[in-house]
Each structure stands twice: as structure tokens, then as C-alpha cells.
VEXPAKE-70274 format. One line per field, with one value per residue (C-alpha): residue number from 1; residue in one letter; x, y, z. Coordinates in steps of 0.1 Angstrom, whole numbers, plus 5000, padded with zeros to 4 digits. Each point is the difference from the previous one (the first is absolute). Layout:
<rs>
seq	NUM  ...
type	A  ...
X	X  ...
Y	Y  ...
Z	Z  ...
</rs>
This chain:
<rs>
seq	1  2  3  4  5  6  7  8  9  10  11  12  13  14  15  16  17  18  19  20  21  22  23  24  25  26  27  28  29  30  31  32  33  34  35  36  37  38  39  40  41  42  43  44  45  46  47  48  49  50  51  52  53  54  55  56  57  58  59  60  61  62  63  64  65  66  67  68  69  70  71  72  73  74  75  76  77  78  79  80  81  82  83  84  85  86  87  88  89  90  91  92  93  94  95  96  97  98  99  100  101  102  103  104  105  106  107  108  109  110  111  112  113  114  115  116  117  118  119  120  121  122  123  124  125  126  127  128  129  130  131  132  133  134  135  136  137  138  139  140  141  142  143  144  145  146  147  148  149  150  151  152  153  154  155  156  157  158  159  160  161  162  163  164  165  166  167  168  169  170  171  172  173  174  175  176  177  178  179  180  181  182  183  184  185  186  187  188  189  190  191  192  193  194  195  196  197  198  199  200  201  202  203  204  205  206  207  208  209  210  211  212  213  214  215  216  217  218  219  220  221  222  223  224  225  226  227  228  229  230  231  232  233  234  235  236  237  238  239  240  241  242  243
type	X  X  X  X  X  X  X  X  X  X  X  X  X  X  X  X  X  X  X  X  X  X  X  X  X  X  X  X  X  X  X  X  X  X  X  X  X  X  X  X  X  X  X  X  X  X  X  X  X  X  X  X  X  X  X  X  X  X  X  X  X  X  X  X  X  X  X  X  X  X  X  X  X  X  X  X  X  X  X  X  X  X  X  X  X  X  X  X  X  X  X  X  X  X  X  X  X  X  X  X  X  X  X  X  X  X  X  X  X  X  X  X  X  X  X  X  X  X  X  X  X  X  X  X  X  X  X  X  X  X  X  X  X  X  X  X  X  X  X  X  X  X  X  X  X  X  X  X  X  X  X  X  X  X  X  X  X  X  X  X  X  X  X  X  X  X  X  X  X  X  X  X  X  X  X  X  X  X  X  X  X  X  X  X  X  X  X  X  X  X  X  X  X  X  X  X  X  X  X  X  X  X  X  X  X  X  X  X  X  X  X  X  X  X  X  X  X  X  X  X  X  X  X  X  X  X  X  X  X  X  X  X  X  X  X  X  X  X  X  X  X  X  X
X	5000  5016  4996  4996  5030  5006  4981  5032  5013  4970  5010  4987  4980  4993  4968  4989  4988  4970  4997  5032  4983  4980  5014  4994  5027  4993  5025  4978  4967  4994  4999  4977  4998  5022  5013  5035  5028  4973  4979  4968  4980  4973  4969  5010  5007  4960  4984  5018  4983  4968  4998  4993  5043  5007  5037  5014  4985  5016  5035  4996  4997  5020  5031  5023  4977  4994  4970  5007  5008  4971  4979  5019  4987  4962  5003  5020  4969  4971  5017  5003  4973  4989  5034  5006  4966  5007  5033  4979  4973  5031  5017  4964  4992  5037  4997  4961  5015  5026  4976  4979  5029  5006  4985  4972  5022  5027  4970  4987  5035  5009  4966  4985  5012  4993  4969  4981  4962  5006  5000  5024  5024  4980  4972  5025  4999  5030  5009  4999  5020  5029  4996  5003  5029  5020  4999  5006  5018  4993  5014  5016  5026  5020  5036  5030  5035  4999  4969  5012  5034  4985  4980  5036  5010  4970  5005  5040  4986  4969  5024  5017  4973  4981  5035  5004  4965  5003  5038  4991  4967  4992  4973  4991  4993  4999  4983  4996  4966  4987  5015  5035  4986  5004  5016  4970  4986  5025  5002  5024  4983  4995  5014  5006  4972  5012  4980  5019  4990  5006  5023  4989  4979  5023  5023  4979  5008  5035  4998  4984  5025  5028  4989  4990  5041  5010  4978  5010  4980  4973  4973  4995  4962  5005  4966  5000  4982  4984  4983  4987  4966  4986  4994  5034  5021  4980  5011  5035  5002  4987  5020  5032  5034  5018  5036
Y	5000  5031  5026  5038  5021  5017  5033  5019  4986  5010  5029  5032  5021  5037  5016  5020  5038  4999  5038  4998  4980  5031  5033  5034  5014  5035  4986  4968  4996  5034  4997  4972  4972  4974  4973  5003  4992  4995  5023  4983  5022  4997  5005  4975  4972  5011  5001  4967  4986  5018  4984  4964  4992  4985  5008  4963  5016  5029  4988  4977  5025  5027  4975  5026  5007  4981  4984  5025  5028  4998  4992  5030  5023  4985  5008  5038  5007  4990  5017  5033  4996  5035  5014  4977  5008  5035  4999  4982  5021  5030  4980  4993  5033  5014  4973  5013  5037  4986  4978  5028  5023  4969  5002  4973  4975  4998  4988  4976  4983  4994  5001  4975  4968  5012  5010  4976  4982  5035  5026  5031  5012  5026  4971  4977  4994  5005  4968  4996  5035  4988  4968  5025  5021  4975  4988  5031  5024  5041  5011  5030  5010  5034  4994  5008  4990  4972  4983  5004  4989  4968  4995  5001  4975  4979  5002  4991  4967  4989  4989  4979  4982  4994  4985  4978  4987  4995  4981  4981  4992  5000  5029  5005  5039  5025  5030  5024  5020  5020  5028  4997  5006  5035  5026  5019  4968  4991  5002  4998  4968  4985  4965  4984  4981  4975  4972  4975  4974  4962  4995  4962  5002  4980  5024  5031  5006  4987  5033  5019  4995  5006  5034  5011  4992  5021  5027  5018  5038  4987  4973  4978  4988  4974  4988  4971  5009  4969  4998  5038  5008  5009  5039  4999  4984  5028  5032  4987  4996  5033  5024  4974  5006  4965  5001
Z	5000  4990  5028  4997  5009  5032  5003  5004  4969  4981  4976  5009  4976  5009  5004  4968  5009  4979  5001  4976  4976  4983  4993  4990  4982  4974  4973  4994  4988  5010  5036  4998  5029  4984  5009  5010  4973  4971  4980  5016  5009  5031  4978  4972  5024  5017  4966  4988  5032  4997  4963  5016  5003  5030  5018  4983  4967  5002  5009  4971  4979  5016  5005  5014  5028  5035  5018  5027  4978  4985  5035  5011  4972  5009  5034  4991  4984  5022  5027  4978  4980  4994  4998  4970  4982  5006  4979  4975  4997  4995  4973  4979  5003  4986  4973  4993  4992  4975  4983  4993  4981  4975  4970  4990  4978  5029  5026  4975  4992  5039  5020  4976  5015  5033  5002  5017  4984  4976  5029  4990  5025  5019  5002  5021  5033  5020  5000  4963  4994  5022  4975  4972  5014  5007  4963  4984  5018  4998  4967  5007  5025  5008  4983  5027  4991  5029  4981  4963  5016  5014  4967  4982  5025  4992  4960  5008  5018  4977  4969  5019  5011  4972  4987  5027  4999  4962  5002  5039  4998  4962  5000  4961  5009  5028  5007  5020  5017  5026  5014  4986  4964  5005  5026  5010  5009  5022  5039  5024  5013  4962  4996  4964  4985  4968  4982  4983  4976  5000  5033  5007  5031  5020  4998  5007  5040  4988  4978  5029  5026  4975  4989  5038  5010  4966  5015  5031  4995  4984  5004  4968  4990  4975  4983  4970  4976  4990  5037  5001  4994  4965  5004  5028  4970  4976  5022  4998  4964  4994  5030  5000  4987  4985  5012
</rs>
């Protein structure tokens, strides 16, 4: 009969301060709750959940996350509830004033997808906004020389990844959307969003973890574009930039 080992010799694991586990910080995601060392932020980890995922759904997905980062980010909300509907409400109603400044063939070409049984933007509720804004981010931003400067860094790094996901994991094409399409879309919390073509499925979180070590500044969404959504893999082919 094997027998346990002594308590004493039993390796001791320290207690994990569970306020660390979500932060605050202005330089990401706007100041959001996040959850610490990802761009996660508070209110996508809630609406994931609200949306029928459970936490083992979520982490499936979300494979850089934790069962108790994500518990922790559940809990972080219920107990500031208001606060974080408060920032919410702010950020729908900034996005709101933009929207209406664009002219009516911009709204068609990025709200279409989103809008939800054929509601328009301003017919959404808030829920279905955030859906919206976090698919197509607000178009125009005030150019400093510390944004277009981090956009130049952005452009320096995009190249080489598309080359390395063409020669490593045999992507057929590569190209680039969102935000980093142009400099007065850009932010100073925009990460770099590619769709590439053909990578084996296998190999696709081989990709993914690849591409997040080449990337230290920026956070890397990588979608294939044979898994995306008809209208998704439509908005891409008409804003994106092949590389």
C-alpha cells in the first residue's frame, strides 16, 4: 500500500491574492476592469457567461485564461455591478455620437453584420451595442505622434507575421482588418486583428501561441477564414489589406 507523504514534506503552494487577479490600468483597454496580464476585459468575460457559456466553456474557448480568472472576473462584477454598467453606458453613448457623424454607406458596411434579428444600432439594447462595439471599433481617433508612432510600430510587425504564418504554418493569404487598417482608427489600446487562409486546424492555437511570443506591445487576434461567419468573412474582404 503506497502511503501518502508526511505533511511536512507536502509541497507548499501559496495563497493567491485574488484582488490581483483584475486590474485597472488607463493604458489598456481604456481603463477597463480586465483581467490582469490579458486584454480580457470584465464585461466580455460577463456577457460570454450571460450568453448561456458556463466558466469550463469559457476557458475552453478563452485558453489563455483560468477557471479562477475567469470566477474572479464574475464575482468583480457582481460586487461592482453598477460601477461597471455605468462605464458601459459612457462607452455606448461615445460610440452613439460617432456613429452619427459617419456617413450612411460607412454604417451599412460595418453595422450590418451586427445588428441583431435587423435592429440598427440606435435600436440595440445595451447588451447588443457592447456586441457591436467590440466588433468594429470607433472609426476615427485624434492623431498624436505617440499613436501614429505606435501604428508605425504596428505596420513594422504585421509583415512579418503574415510571412511567418505563410512559410510556418502554410497560410495561402493573410490580411489584415480592424483598426490597424488605418491611423485615425487606431487607439492606443488597438491590438492587431489578421485572417489567414488554409492554416490546417490542427495547427491553428500552434499559430496562435506562436504569433502571441513574436508580439510583446501588441495583442494578436488571429481568425481563419474558412471558420468565420458569412457576413464576418464579407466585412474582412471588403475593409482588409492582404499582406
Amino acid at each position: 500500500m503506497v502511503q501518502s507523504p508526511p505533511e511536512k514534506d507536502l509541497p507548499k503552494k501559496e495563497p493567491v491574492d485574488i484582488g490581483q487577479l483584475i486590474t485597472c490600468d488607463p493604458q489598456i483597454q481604456g481603463g477597463r476592469p480586465t483581467i490582469a496580464g490579458t486584454g480580457m476585459t470584465v464585461r466580455q468575460v460577463v456577457d460570454l457567461h450571460e450568453g448561456g457559456q458556463s466558466v469550463e466553456d469559457i476557458v475552453a474557448q478563452k485558453d489563455y485564461l483560468s477557471p479562477a480568472q475567469v470566477y474572479a472576473a464574475l464575482a468583480y462584477y457582481h460586487a461592482n455591478e453598477k460601477a461597471v454598467d455605468v462605464k458601459l453606458v459612457d462607452e455606448v453613448a461615445e460610440y452613439e455620437k460617432v456613429l452619427a457623424a459617419q456617413p450612411e454607406w460607412w454604417k451599412r458596411l460595418y453595422l450590418k453584420s451586427a445588428e441583431p434579428e435587423g435592429k440598427t444600432f440606435l435600436e440595440m439594447t445595451p447588451k447588443e451595442k457592447q456586441a457591436a462595439i467590440q466588433h468594429y471599433k470607433l472609426p476615427e481617433h485624434p492623431i498624436t505622434p505617440e499613436l501614429e508612432a505606435r501604428w508605425q510600430r504596428a505596420w513594422e510587425l504585421i509583415p512579418k507575421l503574415a510571412t511567418f504564418l505563410k512559410e510556418e504554418f502554410g497560410a495561402s493569404r493573410v490580411c489584415v482588418f480592424g483598426s490597424a487598417i488605418k491611423l485615425t482608427y487606431f487607439s492606443m489600446e488597438s491590438d492587431i486583428d489578421l485572417a489567414a487562409w488554409d492554416i490546417p486546424p490542427l495547427k491553428y492555437f500552434s499559430a496562435m501561441g506562436t504569433v502571441d511570443e513574436m508580439c510583446k506591445e501588441f495583442r494578436v487576434d488571429l481568425v481563419m477564414a474558412q471558420s468565420c461567419r458569412p457576413d464576418f468573412l464579407a466585412s474582412i474582404e471588403a475593409e482588409g489589406i492582404d499582406v
